[in-house]
Each structure stands twice: as C-alpha cells, then as structure tokens.
C-alpha positions as CSV (number, residue, x, y, z in Angstrom):
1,X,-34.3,26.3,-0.8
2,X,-32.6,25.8,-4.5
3,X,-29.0,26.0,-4.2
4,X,-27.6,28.8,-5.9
5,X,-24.1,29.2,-4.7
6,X,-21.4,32.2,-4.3
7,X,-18.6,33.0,-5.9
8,X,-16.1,35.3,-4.2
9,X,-17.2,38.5,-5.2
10,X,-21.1,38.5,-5.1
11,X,-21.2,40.3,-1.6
12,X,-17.8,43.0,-2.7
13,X,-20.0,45.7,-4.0
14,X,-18.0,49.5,-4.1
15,X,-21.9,50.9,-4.8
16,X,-25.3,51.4,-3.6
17,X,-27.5,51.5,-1.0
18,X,-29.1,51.5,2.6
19,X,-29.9,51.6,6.2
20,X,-30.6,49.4,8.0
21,X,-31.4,47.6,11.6
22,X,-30.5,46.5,15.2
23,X,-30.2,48.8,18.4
24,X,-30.9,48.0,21.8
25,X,-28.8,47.9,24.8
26,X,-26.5,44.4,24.1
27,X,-24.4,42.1,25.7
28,X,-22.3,39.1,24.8
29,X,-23.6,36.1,25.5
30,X,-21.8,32.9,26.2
31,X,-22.5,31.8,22.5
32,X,-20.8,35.3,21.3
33,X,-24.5,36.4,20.0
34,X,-24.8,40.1,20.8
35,X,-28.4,39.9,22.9
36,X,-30.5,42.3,24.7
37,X,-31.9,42.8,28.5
38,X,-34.1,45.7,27.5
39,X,-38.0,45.5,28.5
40,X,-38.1,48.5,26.1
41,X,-38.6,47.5,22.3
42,X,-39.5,50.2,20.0
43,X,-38.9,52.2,17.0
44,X,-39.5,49.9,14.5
45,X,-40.7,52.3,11.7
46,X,-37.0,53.5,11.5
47,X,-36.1,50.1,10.2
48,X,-38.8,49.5,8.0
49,X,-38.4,52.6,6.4
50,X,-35.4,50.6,4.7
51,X,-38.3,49.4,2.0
52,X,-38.9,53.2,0.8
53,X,-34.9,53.6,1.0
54,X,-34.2,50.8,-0.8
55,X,-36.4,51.4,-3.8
56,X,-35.4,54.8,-3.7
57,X,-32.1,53.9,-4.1
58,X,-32.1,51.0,-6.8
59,X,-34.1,53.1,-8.6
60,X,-31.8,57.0,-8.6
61,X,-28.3,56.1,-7.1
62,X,-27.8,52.6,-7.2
63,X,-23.7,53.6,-8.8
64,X,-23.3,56.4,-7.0
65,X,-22.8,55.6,-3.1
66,X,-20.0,53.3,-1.5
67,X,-21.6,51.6,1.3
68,X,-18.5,51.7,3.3
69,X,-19.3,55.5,3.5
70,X,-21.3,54.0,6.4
71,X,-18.8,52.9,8.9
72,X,-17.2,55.5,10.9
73,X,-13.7,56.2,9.3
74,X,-12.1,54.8,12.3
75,X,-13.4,52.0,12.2
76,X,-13.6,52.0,8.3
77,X,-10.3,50.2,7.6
78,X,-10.8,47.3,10.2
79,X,-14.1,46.9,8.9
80,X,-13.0,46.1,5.7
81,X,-10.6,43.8,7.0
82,X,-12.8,41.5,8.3
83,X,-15.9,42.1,5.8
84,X,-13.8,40.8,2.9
85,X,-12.2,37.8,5.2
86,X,-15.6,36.5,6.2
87,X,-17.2,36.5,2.6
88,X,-14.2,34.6,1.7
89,X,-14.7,32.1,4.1
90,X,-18.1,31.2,2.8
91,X,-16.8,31.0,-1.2
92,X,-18.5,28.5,-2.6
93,X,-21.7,27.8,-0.2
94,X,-24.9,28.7,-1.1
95,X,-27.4,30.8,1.7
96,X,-28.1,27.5,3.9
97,X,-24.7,26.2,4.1
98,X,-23.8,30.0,5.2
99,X,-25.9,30.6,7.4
100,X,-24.8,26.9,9.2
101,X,-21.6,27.7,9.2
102,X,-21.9,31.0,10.7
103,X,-24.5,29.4,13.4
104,X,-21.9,26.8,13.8
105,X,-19.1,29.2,14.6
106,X,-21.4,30.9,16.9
107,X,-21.2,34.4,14.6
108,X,-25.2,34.4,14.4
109,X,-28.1,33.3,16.6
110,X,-29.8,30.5,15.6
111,X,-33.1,32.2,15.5
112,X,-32.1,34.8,13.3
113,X,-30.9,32.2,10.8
114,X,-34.2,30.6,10.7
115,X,-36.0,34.2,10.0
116,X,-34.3,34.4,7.2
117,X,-34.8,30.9,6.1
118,X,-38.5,31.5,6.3
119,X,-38.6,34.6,4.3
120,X,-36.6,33.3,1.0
121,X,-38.5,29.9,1.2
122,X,-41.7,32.5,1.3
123,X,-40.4,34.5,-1.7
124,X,-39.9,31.4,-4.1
125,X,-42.8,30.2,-2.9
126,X,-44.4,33.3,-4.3
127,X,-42.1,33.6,-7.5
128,X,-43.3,30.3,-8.4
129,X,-46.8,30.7,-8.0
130,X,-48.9,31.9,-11.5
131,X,-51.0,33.8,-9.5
132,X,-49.0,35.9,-7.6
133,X,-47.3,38.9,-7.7
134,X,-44.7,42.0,-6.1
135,X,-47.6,43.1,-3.9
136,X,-48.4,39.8,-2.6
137,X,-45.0,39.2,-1.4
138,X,-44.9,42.6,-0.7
139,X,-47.6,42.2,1.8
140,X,-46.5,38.6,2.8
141,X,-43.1,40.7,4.0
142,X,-45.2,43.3,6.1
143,X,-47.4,40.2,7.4
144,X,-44.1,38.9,9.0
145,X,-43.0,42.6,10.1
146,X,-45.7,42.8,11.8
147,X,-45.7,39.3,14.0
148,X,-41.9,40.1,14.5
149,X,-42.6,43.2,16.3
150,X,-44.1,41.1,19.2
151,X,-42.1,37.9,18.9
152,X,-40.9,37.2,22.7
153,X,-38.5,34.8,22.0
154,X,-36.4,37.2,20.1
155,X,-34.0,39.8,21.9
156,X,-34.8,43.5,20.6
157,X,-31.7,43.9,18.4
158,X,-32.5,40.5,17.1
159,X,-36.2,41.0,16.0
160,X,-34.5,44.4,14.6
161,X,-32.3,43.0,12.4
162,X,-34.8,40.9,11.1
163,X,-37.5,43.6,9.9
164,X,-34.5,45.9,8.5
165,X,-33.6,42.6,6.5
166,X,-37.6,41.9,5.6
167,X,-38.1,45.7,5.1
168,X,-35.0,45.7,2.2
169,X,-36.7,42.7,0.6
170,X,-39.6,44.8,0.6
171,X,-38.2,47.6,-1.4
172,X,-36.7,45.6,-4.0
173,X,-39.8,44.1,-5.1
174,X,-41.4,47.7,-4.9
175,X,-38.8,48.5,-7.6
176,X,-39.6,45.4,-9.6
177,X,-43.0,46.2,-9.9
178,X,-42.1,49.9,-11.4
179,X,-41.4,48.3,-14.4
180,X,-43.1,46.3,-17.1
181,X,-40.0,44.7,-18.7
182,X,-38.3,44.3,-15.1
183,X,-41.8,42.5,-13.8
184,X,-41.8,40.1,-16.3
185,X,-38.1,39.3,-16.6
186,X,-37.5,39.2,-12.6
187,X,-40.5,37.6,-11.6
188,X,-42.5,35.6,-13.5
189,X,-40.7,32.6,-14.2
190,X,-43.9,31.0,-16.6
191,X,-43.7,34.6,-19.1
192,X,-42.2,33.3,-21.9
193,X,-39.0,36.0,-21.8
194,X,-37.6,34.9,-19.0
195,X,-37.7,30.7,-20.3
196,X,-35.9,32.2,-23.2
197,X,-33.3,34.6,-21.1
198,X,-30.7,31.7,-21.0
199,X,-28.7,33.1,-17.6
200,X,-31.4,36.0,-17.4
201,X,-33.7,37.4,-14.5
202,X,-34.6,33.9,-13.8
203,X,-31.1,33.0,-12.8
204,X,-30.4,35.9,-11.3
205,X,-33.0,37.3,-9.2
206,X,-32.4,34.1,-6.7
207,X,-28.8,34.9,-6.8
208,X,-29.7,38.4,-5.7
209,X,-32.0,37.3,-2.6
210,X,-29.2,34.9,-1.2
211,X,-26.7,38.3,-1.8
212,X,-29.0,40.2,0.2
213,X,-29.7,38.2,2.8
214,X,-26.4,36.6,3.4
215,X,-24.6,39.9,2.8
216,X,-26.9,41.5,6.0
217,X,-25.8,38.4,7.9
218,X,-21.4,39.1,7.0
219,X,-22.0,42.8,7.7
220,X,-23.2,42.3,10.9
221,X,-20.9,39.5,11.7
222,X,-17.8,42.0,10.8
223,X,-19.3,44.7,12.6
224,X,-18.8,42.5,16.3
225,X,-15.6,41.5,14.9
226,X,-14.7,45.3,14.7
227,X,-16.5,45.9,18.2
228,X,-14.8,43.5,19.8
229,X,-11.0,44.4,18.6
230,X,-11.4,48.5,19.3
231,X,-12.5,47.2,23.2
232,X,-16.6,46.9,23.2
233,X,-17.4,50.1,24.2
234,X,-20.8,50.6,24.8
235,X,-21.3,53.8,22.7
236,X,-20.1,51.1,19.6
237,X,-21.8,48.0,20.3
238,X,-25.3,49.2,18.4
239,X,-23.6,51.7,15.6
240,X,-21.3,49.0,14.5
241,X,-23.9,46.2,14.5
242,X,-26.3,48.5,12.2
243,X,-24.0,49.8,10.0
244,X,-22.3,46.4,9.6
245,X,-25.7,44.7,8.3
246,X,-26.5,48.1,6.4
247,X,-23.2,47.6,4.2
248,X,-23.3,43.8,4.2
249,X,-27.2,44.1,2.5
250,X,-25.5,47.3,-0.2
251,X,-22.9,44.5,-1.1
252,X,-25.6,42.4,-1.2
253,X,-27.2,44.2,-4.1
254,X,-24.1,44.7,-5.7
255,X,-25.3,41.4,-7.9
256,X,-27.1,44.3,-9.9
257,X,-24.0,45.4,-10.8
258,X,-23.7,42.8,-13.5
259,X,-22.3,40.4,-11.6
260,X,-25.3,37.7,-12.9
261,X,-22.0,35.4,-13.3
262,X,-21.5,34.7,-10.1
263,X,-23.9,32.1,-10.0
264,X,-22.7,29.0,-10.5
265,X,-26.0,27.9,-11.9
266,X,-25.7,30.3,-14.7
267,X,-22.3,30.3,-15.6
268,X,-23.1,28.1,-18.5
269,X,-25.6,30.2,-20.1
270,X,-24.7,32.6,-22.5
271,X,-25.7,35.8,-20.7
272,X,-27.6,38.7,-22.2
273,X,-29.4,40.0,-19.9
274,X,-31.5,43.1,-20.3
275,X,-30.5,46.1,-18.3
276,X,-32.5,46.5,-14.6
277,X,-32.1,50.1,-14.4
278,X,-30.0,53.2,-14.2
279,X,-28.8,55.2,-11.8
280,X,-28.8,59.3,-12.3
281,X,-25.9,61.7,-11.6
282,X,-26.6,65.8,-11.7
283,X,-23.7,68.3,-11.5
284,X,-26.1,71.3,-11.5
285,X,-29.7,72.6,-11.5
286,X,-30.3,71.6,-15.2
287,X,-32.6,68.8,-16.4
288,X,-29.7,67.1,-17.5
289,X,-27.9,63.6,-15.7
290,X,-25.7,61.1,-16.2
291,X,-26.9,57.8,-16.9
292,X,-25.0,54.6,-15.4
293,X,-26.6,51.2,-16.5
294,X,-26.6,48.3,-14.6
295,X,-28.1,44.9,-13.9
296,X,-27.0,43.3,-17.6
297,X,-25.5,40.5,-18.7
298,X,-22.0,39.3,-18.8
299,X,-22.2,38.6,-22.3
300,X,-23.3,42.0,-23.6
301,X,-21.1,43.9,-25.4
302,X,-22.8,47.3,-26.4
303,X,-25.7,48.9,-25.1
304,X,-27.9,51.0,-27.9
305,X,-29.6,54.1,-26.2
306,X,-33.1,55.9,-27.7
307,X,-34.2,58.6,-26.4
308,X,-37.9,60.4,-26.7
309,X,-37.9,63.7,-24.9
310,X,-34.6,64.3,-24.6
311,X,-31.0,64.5,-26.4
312,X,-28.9,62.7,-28.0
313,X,-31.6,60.5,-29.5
314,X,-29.8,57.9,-30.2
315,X,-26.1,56.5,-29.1
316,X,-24.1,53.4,-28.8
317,X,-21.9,52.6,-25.9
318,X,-19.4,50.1,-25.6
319,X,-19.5,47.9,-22.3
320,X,-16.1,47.7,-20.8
321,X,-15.1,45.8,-18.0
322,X,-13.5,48.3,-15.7
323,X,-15.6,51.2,-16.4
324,X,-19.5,52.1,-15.9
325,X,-21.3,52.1,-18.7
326,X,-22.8,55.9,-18.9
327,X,-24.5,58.7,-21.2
328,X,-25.0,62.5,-21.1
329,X,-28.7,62.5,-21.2
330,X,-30.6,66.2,-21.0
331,X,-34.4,66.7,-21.0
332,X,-35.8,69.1,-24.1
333,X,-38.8,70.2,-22.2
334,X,-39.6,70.4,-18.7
335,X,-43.2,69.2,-19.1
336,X,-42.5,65.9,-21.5
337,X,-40.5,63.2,-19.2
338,X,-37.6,61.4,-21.3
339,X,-38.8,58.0,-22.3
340,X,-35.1,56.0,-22.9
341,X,-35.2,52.7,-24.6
342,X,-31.9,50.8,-23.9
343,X,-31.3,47.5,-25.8
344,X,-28.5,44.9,-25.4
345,X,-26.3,43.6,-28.0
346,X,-24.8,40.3,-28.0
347,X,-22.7,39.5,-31.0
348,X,-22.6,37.4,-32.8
349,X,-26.7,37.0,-32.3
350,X,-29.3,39.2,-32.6
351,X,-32.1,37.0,-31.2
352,X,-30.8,37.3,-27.5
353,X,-31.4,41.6,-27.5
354,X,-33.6,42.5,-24.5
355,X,-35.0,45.7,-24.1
356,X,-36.2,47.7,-20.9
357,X,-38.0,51.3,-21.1
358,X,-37.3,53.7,-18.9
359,X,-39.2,57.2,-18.0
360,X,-37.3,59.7,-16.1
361,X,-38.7,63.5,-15.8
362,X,-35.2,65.1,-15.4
363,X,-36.8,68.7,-14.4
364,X,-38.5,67.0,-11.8
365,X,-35.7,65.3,-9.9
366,X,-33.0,67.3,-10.5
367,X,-34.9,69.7,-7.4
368,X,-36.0,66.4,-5.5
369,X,-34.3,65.0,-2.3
370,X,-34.1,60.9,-3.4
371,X,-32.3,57.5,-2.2
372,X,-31.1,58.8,1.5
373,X,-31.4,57.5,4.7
374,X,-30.6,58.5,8.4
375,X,-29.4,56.2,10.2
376,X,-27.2,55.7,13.8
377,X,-28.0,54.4,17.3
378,X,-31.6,54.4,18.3
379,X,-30.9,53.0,21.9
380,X,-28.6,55.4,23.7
381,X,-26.8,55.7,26.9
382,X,-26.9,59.3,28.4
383,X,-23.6,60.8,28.3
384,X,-21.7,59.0,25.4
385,X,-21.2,60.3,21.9
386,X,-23.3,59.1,19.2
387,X,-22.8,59.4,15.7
388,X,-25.5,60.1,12.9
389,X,-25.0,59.6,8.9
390,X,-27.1,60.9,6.1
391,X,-26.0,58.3,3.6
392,X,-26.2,59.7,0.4
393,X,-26.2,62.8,0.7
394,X,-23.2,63.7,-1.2
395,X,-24.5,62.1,-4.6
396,X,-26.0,65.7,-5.5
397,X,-24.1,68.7,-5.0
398,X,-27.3,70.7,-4.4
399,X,-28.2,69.1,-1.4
400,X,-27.6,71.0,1.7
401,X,-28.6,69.4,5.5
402,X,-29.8,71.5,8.7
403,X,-29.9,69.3,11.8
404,X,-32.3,69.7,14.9
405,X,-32.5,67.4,17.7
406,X,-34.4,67.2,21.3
407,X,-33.1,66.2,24.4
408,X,-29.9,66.1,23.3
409,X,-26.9,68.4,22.3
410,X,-25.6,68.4,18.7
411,X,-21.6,68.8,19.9
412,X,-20.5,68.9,16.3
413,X,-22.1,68.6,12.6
414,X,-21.6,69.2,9.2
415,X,-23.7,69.1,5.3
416,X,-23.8,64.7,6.3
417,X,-23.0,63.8,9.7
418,X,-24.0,65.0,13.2
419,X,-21.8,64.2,16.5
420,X,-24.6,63.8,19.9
421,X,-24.6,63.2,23.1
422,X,-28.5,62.1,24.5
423,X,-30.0,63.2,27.3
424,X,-32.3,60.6,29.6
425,X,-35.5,59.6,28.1
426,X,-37.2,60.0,24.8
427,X,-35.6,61.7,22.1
428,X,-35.2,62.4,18.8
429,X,-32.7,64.1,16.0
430,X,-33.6,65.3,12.3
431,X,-31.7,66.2,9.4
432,X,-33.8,68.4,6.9
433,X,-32.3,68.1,3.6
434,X,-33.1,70.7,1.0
435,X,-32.2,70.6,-3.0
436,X,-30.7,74.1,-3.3
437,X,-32.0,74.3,-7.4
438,X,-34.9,76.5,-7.8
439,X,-38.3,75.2,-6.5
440,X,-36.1,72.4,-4.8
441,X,-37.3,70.2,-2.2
442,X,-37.2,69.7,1.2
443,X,-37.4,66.4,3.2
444,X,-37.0,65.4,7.1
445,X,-35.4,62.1,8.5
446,X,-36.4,62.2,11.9
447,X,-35.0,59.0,13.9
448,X,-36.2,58.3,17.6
449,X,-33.7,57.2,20.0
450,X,-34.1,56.3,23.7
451,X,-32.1,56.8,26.5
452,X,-32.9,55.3,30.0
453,X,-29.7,56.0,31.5
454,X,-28.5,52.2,31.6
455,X,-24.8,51.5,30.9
456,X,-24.8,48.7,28.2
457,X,-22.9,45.6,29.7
C-alpha cells in the first residue's frame, strides 16, 4: 500500500454523490463496533446498485448535490460536527495509518478494516499491471461482492458496508472506462501521458481511492457518534450508519474537485491536469445546460472550450479559486450530440495542455431521470418511523416523484422524501420519478426492507 497521505481537506467535499450501505438490526458491542444478531441477511442488490449510482453521478451531477442533503436535518448539524472533527484527527495519515487508528480507538471493526485493505491492494495491483484494465478490476470488485455476500464471520451490517464500499469503487472505474483520454490518464500508468502528467492522473487517482475508502469509514464513524448523543434509538441506529458512510464516500470523491493538491506526493509537481469531466445543470426543457468542470489541476489557469454541435463554439474561462468553473452550452440540433473539447492552460508553458473530449446529447438528457438514488433503512422494526431520501432529485426542476409502498403506510411525503412506518414482514417502498419535459422519462427505485417485529437492542 503506497503511502499517499491526507491533507485536511481531501474528505470536506460540499458536492456530489451517493448511496450507500449497512442495515440490519445492531447493537453495541463491548468494543463500541455496531454488530448484528440477525439470522436474516438480504437485500444486497440495493447496495450494489451504488456502482450504477456512482457513475451516474460522476458522470451528470458530480457539482450539483451536497451530500449532507443526506442526513436528516435534525441530525444534520451534529453530523457535521463530528464529520469534520474526525477527518481532522486523521490529518496527515495515509489510508493504513487511518484505518489503525480508528481500529485502535475502537471506532471500526477490525475486519472491516482488512476488507478494505484487500480491495486497494487489489486495485494497484491491477493499475500496475500492462495487461489489465477497468473491466478487470471491475469484475475483480464483483468477484469479492459476491464471496462477501456469504462471509460468516462478518455481521450483516458489516458485510453491507463492505459491498456499498466495493460497489462505489465499482462505478468509478465504470466512469473511467467511458472515456479515452480519462482511460489513459487515470489508469495506465506505462501510456506515455500520464509519465509526462507531472502531479497528473497518476498522482491522483491513488489519492482518490484512499478519499473514498477512508471517507466511507469517517462517515460511518460520525454517524455512531450522532447515534449515540441523540440516545440510540432504534429507529436511528441503521439510517445514521448508511447515510454517514454515503456522505463520508461523496466527500470522498470530492478529490475530483480539483483538490489533486492534497496529496503530499504531488505537491511538488507543477500540476496541470486535464479536466475528468463535467457535470450538467438544466433550468428548463431545452437542449441547453450548464457546464461545471472539474477534476483539473491546481496549476491551471484558464480552461479553452470547443464546441461541435452546439453554441458558443469556442470560449475561454478563467479558473478562479472560489467559484466553479462553468459555460452556457446549448445543442443546435436534436439529432447531432455536442462533441466539447476542453483544454488546459498553464502559463507560462504550453507543453503541459491536456485535453479530454466530451459527448453530451443535450436533447436526450434534458428528458432523462440520471445520478439518483433511494436510499433509507432496509431492516425495520414494525411500528417506528422510517425516513426515505431521493438524493438528487432536486438537481433538475423537471423532476417530479410519486411514492408507492407495500406493507407499510406512507404517513407523510413530498417531490424527495417519504415518512413510513413498516408493517411485519417483507416489504418494499418505490419512488417513480418522472422528467416532466416532453417525452420525459420515467424511472422506479424500489428498495426492499424487512420487518420481523424485533426491537433492535
């Protein structure tokens, strides 16, 4: 494991993306891991469908969601709190030392931290190998999904928050693979771009596997702290614990948001870094979206825009610090996707430009429902109030939600969230989301939830 370390402000990310993990009824154990007595362990899919909701959402809204949007607003400021007390108290470590001190302070299981060893030793493995590539580690991922699913040494929540965390890795290499430019820059490390990117993809992309990983590990981590101060109640315990992770791994990827600099290994490299994508905005029906870059280097100080397809053709835009770096991009003909070329500059060289080419069919997406997830308890007790989130699903003003549910009642809901209380047994909720534009879209989230009518100790 390479030591790439943290700085303070890898894992504080205001954007971007995901569900994610746990449930199962939990108690605290004399360690002050959260564990599991159930004999029940299902409902995987629900956490690996955080590979198709994380490329999704690198790939349309990485700028446009804050993943505190996920934690109940009651619990939203505490949360916080402790989120940004805990990634200060691992400044400066890289992923092994984190993960040792939190085993050491008893804040995660010992198991879990070796899980996540395996998979980033895995995925160098792979990123140094010639002869590999995203769908081998890809597959590799779903290889260990799979033996994780029946792994008897691991509590329920535990093996959950493991595939949630293997499932995310999953979908950022299913974006990688999208592109060309990204391929070759992110991945591999013998292509003869990335040995002359200076503190480029080869630098970073390591820096963004420790983010995720350890930023899963401080969200959950925060989300027990949170539990434990508002009194442990059991219709908490799992929401708190999911949702923590879900933000930690958002914050995670918040090292696409130019943040390359925050590993120490690259700080000495002059840093010009091609851009790893954009994220798209739409305030009506029209094929037309704003465009916010991200993923370039620290060093870059304009960003020159060409556009095929679509209008302007050309612009400049300065990069500043405090501000996302956008354009007004519109499509000319519903048929012809826009192709957009965006190249860094890096006075005073030239010779350090990167490029990346990106096609977008505006009229297309503009009417399709992208980059959301449903997410909430999937282990209920019978009786208690459950909250469920469509994260996401204020990113498009056209988006419109209709919940439906079974063996349960819906006791309150709106366009994002739905308030339940479960019934015994087998159930399930939905939350079909339609794009309101003309010829728009419509898309189900269903998530399964038991209830055996067991109070969670």
């Amino acid at each position: 494991m390479k030591n790439f370390k943290f700085k303070n402000s890898i894992l504080y990310s205001s954007f971007l993306f995901f569900l994610l993990i746990l449930p199962s009824s939990c108690q605290n154990s004399s360690n002050g891991d959260f564990t599991s007595e159930d004999s029940i362990c299902s409902n995987f899919e629900q956490h690996e469908f955080n590979k198709d909701f994380v490329y999704e959402h690198i790939k349309y809204n990485l700028k446009n969601s804050s993943p505190f949007d996920l934690i109940p607003e009651d619990n939203r400021a505490l949360f916080i709190q402790e989120y940004n007390s805990l990634k200060n108290q691992i400044e400066g470590m890289d992923l092994n030392e984190a993960l040792n001190y939190f085993e050491g302070e008893g804040q995660i299981a010992t198991n879990i931290a070796n899980d996540i060893r395996v998979a980033y030793d895995y995925i160098e493995a792979e990123i140094e190998n010639p002869d590999s590539d995203p769908d081998q580690v890809i597959n590799g991922l779903q290889v260990l999904i799979d033996q994780k699913k029946t792994d008897s040494s691991m509590f329920c929540p535990e093996r959950k928050a493991v595939i949630a965390v293997y499932a995310a890795l999953q979908g950022l290499f299913e974006y990688i693979k999208t592109d060309s430019n990204l391929f070759n820059y992110a991945y591999n490390s013998s292509n003869s771009q990335v040995s002359t990117r200076g503190g480029g993809w080869d630098c970073l992309f390591p820096c963004l596997l420790n983010g995720v990983t350890i930023g899963g590990i401080i969200g959950l981590v925060a989300g027990v702290a949170v539990l434990v101060a508002s009194g442990g109640t059991a219709a908490l315990i799992t929401p708190l614990m999911v949702t923590g992770m879900s933000v930690g791994i958002v914050g995670g990827l918040g090292m696409l948001n130019n943040e390359s600099s925050n590993c120490n290994s690259c700080e000495d490299d002059f840093d010009c870094n091609g851009v790893a994508g954009v994220s798209l905005a739409f305030s009506n029906c029209n094929p037309s979206a704003t465009y916010t870059a991200f993923g370039f280097g620290n060093d870059v100080t304009m960003l020159t825009w060409t556009n095929t397809g679509g209008t302007p053709a050309t612009a400049t835009t300065t990069v500043a610090a405090a501000a996302p770096t956008i354009l007004n991009i519109t499509q000319t003909s519903p048929t012809i996707p826009v192709i957009t070329t965006i190249t860094t500059n890096c006075p005073p060289s030239s010779d350090d430009a990167e490029t990346i080419v990106l096609s977008r069919n505006l009229a297309t997406i503009v009417g399709q429902v992208l980059g959301l997830t449903l997410h909430g308890e999937d282990h209920a007790v019978p009786g208690e109030t459950y909250y469920y989130h469509v994260f996401g699903i204020d990113n498009n003003p056209s988006y419109t939600t209709e919940w439906f549910i079974n063996n349960g009642t819906i006791v309150n809901s709106d366009d994002g969230y739905a308030e339940v209380i479960w019934g015994v047994g087998s159930s399930w909720i939905q939350a079909q989301v339609t794009n309101n534009c003309p010829g728009g879209q419509s898309r189900t989230y269903t998530f399964n939830v038991e209830g055996d009518g067991d109070e969670i100790p």
